[in-house]
C-alpha positions in Angstrom: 32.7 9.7 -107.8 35.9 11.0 -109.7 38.1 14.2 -108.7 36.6 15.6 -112.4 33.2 15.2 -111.0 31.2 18.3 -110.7 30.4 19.2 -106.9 26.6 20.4 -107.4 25.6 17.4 -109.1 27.3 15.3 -107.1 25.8 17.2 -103.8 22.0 17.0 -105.9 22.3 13.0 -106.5 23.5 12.7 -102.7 20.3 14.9 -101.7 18.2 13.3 -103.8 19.5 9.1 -102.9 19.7 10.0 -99.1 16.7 12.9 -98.9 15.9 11.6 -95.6 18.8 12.3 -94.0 21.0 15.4 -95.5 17.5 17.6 -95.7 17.5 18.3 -92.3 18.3 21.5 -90.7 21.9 19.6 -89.3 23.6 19.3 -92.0 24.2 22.8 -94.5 24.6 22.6 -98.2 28.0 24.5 -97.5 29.5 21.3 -95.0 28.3 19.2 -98.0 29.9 20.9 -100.7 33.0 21.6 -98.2 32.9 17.1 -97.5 32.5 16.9 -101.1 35.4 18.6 -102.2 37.5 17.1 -99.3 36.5 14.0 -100.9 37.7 14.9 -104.2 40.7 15.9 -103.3 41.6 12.9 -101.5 40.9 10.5 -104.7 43.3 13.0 -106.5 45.9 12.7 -104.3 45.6 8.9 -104.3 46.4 8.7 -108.2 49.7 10.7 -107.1 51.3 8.4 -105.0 55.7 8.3 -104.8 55.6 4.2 -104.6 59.3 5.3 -103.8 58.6 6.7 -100.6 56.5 3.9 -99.2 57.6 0.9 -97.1 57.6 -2.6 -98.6 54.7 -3.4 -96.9 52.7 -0.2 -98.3 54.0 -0.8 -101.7 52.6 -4.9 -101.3 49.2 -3.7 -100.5 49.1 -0.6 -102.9 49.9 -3.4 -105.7 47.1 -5.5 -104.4 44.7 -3.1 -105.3 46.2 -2.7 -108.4 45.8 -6.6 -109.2 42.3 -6.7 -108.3 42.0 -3.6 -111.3 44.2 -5.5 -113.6 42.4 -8.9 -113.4 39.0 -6.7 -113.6 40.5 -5.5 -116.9 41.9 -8.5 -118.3 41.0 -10.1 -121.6 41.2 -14.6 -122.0 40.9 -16.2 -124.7 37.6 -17.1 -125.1 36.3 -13.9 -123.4 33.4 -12.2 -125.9 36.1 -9.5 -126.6 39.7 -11.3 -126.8 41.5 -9.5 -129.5 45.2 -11.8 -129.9 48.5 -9.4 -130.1 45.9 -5.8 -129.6 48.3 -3.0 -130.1 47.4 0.6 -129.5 49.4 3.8 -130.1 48.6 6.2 -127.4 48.6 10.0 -127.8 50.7 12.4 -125.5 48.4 14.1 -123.1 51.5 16.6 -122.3 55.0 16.9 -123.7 56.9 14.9 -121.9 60.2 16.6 -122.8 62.4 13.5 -122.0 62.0 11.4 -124.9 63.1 14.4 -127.4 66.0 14.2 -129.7 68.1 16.9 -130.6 70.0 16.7 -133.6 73.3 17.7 -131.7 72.7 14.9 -129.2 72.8 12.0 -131.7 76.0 10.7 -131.9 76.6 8.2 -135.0 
């Protein structure tokens, strides 16, 4: 599950894997859909975090979780797929505004 994940089909899958317990009369499709979104949410926020305005401690374990990703992502040589020196160029989702020159602010 993603926060771009669409709530009905993420609410039919969940029916569907776990039939034998979310169609019962106990649980409504609206306190699904309601958990569901609350769940969404919640992995949206965690892409937002201000490392800034953690402890030490917090920002040491929020980097641990981020090692695990990066070795999960990293190329060796000898892996299948090792490309030496890869470069990419990356486009802009959004103007960032900050990196824009002017031609009164260069100063030669």
């Amino acid at each position: 599950m993603t926060p771009d994940s669409r709530t009905l089909d993420l609410l039919n899958h969940l029916k569907k894997r776990h039939s034998m317990y979310l169609n019962t009369s106990k649980i409504s499709e609206d306190q699904l859909k309601d958990l569901i979104e609350k769940l969404k949410k919640r992995l949206s926020e965690e892409k937002e975090i201000n490392l800034n305005k953690l402890t030490p401690e917090e920002v040491a374990e929020y980097k641990k979780k981020m090692d695990v990703d990066f070795e999960k992502n990293l190329k060796r040589p000898g892996d299948e797929d090792f490309e030496y020196d890869l470069r990419k160029d990356f486009k802009p989702v959004e103007d960032s505004g900050w990196d824009e020159e002017d031609e009164e602010d260069i100063v030669l």
